[in-house]
Short mmCIF file of the C-alpha atoms (twelve columns), coordinates in Angstrom:
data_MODEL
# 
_entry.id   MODEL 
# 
loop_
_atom_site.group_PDB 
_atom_site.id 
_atom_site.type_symbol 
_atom_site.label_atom_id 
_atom_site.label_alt_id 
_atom_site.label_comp_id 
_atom_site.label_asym_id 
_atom_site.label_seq_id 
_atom_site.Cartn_x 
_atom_site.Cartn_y 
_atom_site.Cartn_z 
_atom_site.pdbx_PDB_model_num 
ATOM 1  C CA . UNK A 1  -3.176  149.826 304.270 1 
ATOM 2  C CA . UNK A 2  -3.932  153.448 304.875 1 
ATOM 3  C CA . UNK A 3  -6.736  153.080 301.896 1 
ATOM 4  C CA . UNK A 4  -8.313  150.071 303.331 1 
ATOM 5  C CA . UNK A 5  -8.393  151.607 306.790 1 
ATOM 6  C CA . UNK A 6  -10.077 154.975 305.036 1 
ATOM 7  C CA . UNK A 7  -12.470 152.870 303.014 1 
ATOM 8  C CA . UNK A 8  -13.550 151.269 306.445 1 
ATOM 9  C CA . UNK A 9  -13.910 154.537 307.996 1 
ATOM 10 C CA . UNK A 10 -15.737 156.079 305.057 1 
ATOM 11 C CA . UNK A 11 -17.737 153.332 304.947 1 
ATOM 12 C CA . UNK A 12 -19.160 153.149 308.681 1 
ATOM 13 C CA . UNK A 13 -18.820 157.179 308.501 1 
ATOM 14 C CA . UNK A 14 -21.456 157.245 305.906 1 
ATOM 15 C CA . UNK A 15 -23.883 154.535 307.814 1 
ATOM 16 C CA . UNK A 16 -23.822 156.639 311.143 1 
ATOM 17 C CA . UNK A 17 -24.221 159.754 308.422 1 
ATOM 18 C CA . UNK A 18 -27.255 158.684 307.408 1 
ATOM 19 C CA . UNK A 19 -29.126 157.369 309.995 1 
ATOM 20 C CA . UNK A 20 -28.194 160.747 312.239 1 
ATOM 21 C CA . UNK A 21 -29.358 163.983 310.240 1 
ATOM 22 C CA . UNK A 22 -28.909 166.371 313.777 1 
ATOM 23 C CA . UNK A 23 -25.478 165.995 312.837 1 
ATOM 24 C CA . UNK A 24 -25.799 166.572 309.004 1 
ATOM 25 C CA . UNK A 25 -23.335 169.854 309.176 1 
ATOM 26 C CA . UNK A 26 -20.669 168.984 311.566 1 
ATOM 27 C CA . UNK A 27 -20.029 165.803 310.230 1 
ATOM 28 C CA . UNK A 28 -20.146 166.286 306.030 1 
ATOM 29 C CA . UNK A 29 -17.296 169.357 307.315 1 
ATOM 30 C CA . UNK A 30 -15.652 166.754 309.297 1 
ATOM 31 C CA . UNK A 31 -15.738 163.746 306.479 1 
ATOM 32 C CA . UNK A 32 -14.936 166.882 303.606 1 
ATOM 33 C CA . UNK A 33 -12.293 167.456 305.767 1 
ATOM 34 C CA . UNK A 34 -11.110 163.873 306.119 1 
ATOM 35 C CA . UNK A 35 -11.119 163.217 302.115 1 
ATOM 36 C CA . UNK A 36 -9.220  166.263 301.694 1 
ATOM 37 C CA . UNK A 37 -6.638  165.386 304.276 1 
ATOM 38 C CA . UNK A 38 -6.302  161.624 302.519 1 
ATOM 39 C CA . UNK A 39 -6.335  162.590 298.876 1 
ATOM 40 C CA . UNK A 40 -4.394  166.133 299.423 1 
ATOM 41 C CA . UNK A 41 -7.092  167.550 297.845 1 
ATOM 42 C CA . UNK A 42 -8.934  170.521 299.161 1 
ATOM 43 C CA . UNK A 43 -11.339 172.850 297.516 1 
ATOM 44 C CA . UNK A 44 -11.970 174.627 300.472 1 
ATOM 45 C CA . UNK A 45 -10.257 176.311 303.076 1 
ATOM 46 C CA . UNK A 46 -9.747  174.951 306.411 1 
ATOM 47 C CA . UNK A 47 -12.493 176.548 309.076 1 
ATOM 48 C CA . UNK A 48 -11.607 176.243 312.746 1 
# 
């Protein structure tokens, strides 16, 4: 369930992604941050 639901997200994440490039940095840190969270993989450290 929680796969389909990321897929979804990733999915329309990617769409709004591309079609926005003002918000090129925030988001790829935000979606990075996202795939790392889901997979428990992280190559870099969390930023706040």
């Amino acid at each position: 369930m929680i796969r389909i639901l990321s897929i979804t997200f990733l999915s329309h994440f990617f769409s709004s992604f591309l079609s926005h490039d003002t918000y090129d940095n925030f988001k790829s840190k935000m979606l990075y941050e996202y795939i790392a969270n889901m997979t428990g993989f992280s190559r870099i450290p969390h930023q706040k």
